[in-house]
N, C-alpha and C positions, 0 to 999 in steps of 0.2 A: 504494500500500500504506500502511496506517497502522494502531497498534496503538494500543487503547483499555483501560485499565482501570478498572473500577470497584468503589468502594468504599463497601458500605453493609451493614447489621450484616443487614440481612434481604434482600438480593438477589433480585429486582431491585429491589424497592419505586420509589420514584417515577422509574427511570430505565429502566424497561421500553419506554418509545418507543422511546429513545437506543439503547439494547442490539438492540430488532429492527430500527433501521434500519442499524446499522454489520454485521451478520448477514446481512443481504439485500443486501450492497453484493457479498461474495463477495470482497471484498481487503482486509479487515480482520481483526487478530486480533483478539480480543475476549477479556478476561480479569477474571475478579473475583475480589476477595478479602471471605469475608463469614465470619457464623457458620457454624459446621457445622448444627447443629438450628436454625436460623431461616430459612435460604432457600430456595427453590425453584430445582431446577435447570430450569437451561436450554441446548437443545441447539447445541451447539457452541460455549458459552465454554467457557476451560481456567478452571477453579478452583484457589485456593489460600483453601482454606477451615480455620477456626481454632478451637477450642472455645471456648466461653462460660468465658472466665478466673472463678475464683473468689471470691466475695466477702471483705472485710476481713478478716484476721483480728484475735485482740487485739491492743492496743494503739495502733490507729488513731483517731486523735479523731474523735467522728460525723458534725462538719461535714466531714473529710477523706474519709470513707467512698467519698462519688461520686469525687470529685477520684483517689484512687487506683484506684477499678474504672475509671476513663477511661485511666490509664496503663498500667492492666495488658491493658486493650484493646488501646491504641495498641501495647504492647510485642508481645502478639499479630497482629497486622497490620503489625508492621514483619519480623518471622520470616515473613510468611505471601511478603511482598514481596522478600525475599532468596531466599526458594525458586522465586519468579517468574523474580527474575533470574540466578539461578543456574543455572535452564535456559534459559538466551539470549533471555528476555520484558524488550524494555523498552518502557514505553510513549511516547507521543506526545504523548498527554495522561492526565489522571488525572480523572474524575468522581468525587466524591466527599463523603457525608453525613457531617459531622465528630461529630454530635451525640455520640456514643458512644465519641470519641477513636480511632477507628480511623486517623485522619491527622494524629497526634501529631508521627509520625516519618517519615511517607512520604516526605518530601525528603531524608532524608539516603541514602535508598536511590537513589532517583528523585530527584537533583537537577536535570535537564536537561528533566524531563517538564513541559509544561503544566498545571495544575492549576485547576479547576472547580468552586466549592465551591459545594454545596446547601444557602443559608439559611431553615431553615423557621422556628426558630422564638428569640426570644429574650424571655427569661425579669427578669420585671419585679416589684415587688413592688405594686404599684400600678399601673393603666392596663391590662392585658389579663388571663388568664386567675383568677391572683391575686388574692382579693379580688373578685371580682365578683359571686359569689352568697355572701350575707351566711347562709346555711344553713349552710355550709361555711367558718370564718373560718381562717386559716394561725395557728396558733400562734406567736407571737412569735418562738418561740427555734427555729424553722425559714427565718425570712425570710434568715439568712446563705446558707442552702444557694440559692438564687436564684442570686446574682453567679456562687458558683462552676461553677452548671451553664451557664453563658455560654461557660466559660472552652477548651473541645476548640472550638467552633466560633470563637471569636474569636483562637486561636491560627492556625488553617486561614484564615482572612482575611487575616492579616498577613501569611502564607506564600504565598497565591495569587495567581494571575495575573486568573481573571474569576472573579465570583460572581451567584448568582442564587436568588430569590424567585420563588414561583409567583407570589404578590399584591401588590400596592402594599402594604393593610396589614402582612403580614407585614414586608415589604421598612421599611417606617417606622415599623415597632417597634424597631430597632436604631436606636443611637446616629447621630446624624446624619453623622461623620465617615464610619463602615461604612459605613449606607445610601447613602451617595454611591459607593461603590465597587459596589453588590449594582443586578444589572440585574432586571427585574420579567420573569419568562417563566414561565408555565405550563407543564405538561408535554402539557397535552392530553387530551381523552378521544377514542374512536373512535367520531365520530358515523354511520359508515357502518353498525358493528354495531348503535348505539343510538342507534334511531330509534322511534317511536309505530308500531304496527302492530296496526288493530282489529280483524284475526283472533285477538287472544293469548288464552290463560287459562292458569292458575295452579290447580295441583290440590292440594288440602289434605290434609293426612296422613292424614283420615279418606274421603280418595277424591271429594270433592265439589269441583265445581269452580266457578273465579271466572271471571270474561270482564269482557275490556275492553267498556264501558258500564253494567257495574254499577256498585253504590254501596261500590267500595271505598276505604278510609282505609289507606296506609302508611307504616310509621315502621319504616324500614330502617338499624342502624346495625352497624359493627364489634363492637362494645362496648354493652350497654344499662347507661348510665351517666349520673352530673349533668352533667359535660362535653358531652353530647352532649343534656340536656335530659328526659331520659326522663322524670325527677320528676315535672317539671313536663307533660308530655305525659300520662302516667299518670292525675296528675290532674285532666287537663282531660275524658279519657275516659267517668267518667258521666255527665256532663253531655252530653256529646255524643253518647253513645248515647242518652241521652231526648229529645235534639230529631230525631236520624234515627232512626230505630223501623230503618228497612231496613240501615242501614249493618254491614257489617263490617270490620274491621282486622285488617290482617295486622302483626306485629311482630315483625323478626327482628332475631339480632344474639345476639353470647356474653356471657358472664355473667363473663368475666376480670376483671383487677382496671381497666384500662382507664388511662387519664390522671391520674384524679383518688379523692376519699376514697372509702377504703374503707368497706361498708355498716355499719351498728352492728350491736349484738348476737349476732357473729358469722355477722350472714345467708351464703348462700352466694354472694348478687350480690345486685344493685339489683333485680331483679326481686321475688322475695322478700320486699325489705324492700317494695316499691310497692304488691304486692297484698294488703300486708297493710293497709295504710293505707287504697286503694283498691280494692277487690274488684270487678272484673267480669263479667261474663256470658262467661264462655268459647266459649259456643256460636257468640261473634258476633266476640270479641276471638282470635287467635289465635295464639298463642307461639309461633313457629317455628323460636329459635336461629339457629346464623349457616346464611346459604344459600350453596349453590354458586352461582357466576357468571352462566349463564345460568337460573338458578332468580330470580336477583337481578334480571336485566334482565326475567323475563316479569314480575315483581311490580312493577315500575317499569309497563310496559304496560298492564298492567292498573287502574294503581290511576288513581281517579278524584281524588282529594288525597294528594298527599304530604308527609308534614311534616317538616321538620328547622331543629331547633333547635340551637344553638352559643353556649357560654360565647367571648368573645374572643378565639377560638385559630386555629388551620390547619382552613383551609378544608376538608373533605371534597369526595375526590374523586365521592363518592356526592350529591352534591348539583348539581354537572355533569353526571352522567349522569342524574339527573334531568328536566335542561334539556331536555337533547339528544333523551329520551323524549318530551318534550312534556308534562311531567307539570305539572299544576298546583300548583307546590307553594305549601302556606303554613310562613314560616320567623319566625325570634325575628329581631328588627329590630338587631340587633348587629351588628358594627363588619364583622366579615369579610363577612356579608349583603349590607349596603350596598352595596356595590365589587358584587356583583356583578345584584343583585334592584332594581328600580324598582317600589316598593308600586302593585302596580295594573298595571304594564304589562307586565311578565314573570314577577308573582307577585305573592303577597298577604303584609305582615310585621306581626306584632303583638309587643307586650311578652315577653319568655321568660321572666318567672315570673308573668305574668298565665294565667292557667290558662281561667278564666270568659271571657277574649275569644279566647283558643285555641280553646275548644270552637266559640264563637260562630261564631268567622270560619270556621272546617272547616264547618260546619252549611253557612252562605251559600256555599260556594264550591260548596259538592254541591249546594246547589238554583238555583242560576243556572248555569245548564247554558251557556246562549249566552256572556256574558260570561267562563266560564271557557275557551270554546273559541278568541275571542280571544288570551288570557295563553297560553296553551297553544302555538299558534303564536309567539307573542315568546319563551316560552321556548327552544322549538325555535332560533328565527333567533340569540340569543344564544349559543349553546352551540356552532352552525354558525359565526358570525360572529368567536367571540374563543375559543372553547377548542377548537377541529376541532384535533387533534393530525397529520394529517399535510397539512396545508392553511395550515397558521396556527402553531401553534407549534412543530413540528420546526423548517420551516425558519429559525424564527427565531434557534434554539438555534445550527443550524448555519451561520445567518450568525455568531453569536458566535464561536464555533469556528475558522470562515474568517479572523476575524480576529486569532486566534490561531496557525494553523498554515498560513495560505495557500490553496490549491487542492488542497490533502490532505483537509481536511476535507471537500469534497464528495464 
C-alpha cells in the first residue's frame, strides 16, 4: 500500500503518467490538491481542491505582486493539505510543481512525506527565454520580477528530498549548486497511441478532407504566440505558399495571452495582429483554434511537415509527439531543439527569426519525399528510444522513487 499526492495548480499537467500508473497498481491512494477551475478530474483521486486566491490588493509594491499571489497560493494549498489530513490522508511521498507556490508550506503539514519536486523552469534575465527575440525587449524596471519568480521553486528545492527536469537544458538552467541536486527524467509520451498511421485524415470544418500523403504543412500549438514562434512562422507562410502552389496548413492552437507579450493595439491575440501584417489565402491556410486530442494526433498523421519553433524555454510536449508520429518536423535551431533534433537525421533546424529559410526549408522537405521518409523513421526510433513513457521513462521515475521509499514504490 502506499499513498501518493500531488501537487500542481492545473492537475494532472505533467504528472498524468505518475497518476495513471499508481491508479492501475489498485493499492495506492492517490490524492491531489490543485485549483478548483484549472484541473481536470480524474477518476479515482480524492481531491482537495482550492480557488484561484485573489490578486494584490493596495498597497502591495508591484515587484511584490507575484511574490504575495505565491503565498496566498501556498496558504491555499496548505488549508487544502490539513483537510487531506484531517480525514486520515497522509502521504508517502509528495509530487509536486512549486512554480505557483502551492508547496510553500507542504512540510509543515506533511513533515515525514517524501517530497519530489518538478523543475521546469528557471527564470534568467539573460541566457534563455528573456531577451532572446530582440522584437520583444523586457523593460528594465521588470528584470527585478525575474529573481523573485525563482523564488516558490527554489524554496521547494531546499525543502526536498529528489528533484527532477524533463531536459538536461532545462535541468542546466538553474544555478549549478541546484542543478546538481535536479535529476534529468522526462515524463514520457505514449508512443503506443502515437504512432504514423497512412490510413489517417483530418476533416476540415468546411467538411473537406486531408489524408496522410498529401501536401500538408502543420503548426500545432497550445497558445498561437512569439514564445512558440508563430510571428515568425506566419511570416515565412507566403512565401511558402508561392513555392508549393499544392500545399495546405493547418494551424491550431488558442489565442490566450500565453507565456509571453501581449499583442499591441489591443488585438485580441497574435493571430490578428499576424494577418494583418501577413494576409493569407485562407482557402489553403486554415485557423483551427485549439483541437481536441485525438483531432490533435490525426493532424500530426496526417501532416507531411510539421513545424515548431521555440524561444529558449520548456520543451513542448507537442513536439515529442510529433516524433513519435513520425512526422517530419522542421524546428528553430535553439537550445531546447538541440538536446533533442540532429539537423538532418531526425529533423530538419533553421534560424527562428529567419522566416525566408523557414519557408525554404518547409518547401525542400515536401519535395524530397524519399529523404524525408528517412528522418521520418529516426524520428519515430527517437521518441520510441528516449521518450516511450511506459518503456523508458516511468520506470525511471520509479526507480527514483524506489530509492526513496524502498519496495513501496513498485
Amino acid at each position: 500500500m502506499i499513498s501518493v499526492l500531488f501537487v500542481h495548480r492545473s492537475f494532472p499537467g505533467q504528472f498524468i503518467g505518475l497518476v495513471s500508473h499508481f491508479l492501475r497498481r489498485g493499492d495506492a491512494h492517490v490524492a491531489a490538491i490543485c485549483e478548483r477551475s484549472g484541473s481536470a478530474p480524474v477518476f479515482g483521486v480524492q481531491y482537495a481542491a482550492y480557488d484561484a486566491p485573489p490578486r494584490s490588493g493596495a498597497g502591495v509594491h508591484p515587484y511584490a505582486e507575484h511574490t504575495d499571489h505565491h503565498v496566498r497560493r501556498g496558504a491555499a494549498a496548505f488549508d487544502a493539505a490539513l483537510a487531506l489530513k484531517d480525514g486520515g490522508f497522509y502521504p508517502d511521498v509528495i509530487y509536486v510543481h512549486p512554480g505557483w507556490g502551492e508547496a510553500l508550506f507542504l512540510r509543515d503539514v506533511f513533515p515525514l512525506a517524501k517530497s519530489i519536486v518538478y523543475c521546469e523552469h528557471y527564470y534568467r534575465v539573460v541566457g534563455t527565454d528573456v531577451g532572446f527575440d530582440p522584437e520583444f525587449p523586457l523593460p528594465l524596471m521588470q528584470t527585478p520580477l525575474l529573481a523573485l519568480h525563482n523564488l516558490p521553486t527554489l524554496h521547494a528545492l531546499n525543502a526536498c528530498d529528489a528533484a527532477v527536469s524533463p531536459t538536461r537544458w532545462q535541468q542546466q538552467g538553474f544555478p549549478e549548486h541546484w542543478a546538481e541536486k535536479i535529476k534529468v527524467l522526462h515524463e514520457g509520451v505514449d508512443t503506443d497511441l502515437i504512432k504514423p498511421d497512412p490510413q489517417a485524415c483530418f476533416t476540415l470544418p468546411d467538411g473537406r478532407v486531408l489524408r496522410a500523403g498529401d501536401e500538408v504543412v502543420t503548426y500545432l500549438s497550445r497558445t498561437l504566440e512569439p514564445y512558440r514562434g508563430f510571428h515568425s512562422f506566419m511570416r515565412a507562410l507566403p512565401r511558402l505558399l508561392e513555392l508549393r502552389p499544392n500545399a495546405r496548413v493547418l494551424v491550431a492552437g488558442g489565442e490566450g495571452r500565453g507565456y509571453g507579450p501581449r499583442p499591441p493595439d489591443g488585438a485580441k491575440g497574435w493571430l490578428e495582429t499576424c494577418l494583418r501584417e501577413n494576409p493569407v489565402d485562407l482557402e489553403r491556410v486554415h485557423f483551427l483554434g485549439p483541437l481536441a486530442y485525438p483531432d490533435f494526433l490525426k493532424a500530426l498523421q496526417v501532416s507531411a511537415c510539421h513545424v515548431y519553433l521555440t524561444y529558449p524555454f520548456v520543451l513542448s510536449w507537442s513536439l515529442i509527439e510529433a516524433l513519435a508520429a513520425g512526422c517530419l518536423v522542421v524546428g528553430s535551431s535553439t537550445a531546447p531543439l538541440l538536446e533533442v533534433i540532429e539537423h538532418g537525421r531526425n529533423g530538419l533546424l533553421t534560424d527562428f527569426f529567419d522566416a525566408p529559410a523557414l519557408a525554404g526549408l518547409i518547401a525542400a522537405a515536401l519535395s524530397d519525399v524519399a529523404s524525408g521518409a528517412g528522418i521520418r523513421r529516426e524520428a519515430r526510433r527517437t521518441a520510441v528510444e528516449r521518450f516511450d513513457r511506459s518503456r523508458v521513462c516511468l520506470p525511471a521515475h520509479l526507480e527514483l522513487l524506489e530509492g526513496l521509499l524502498g519496495e513501496r514504490a513498485r
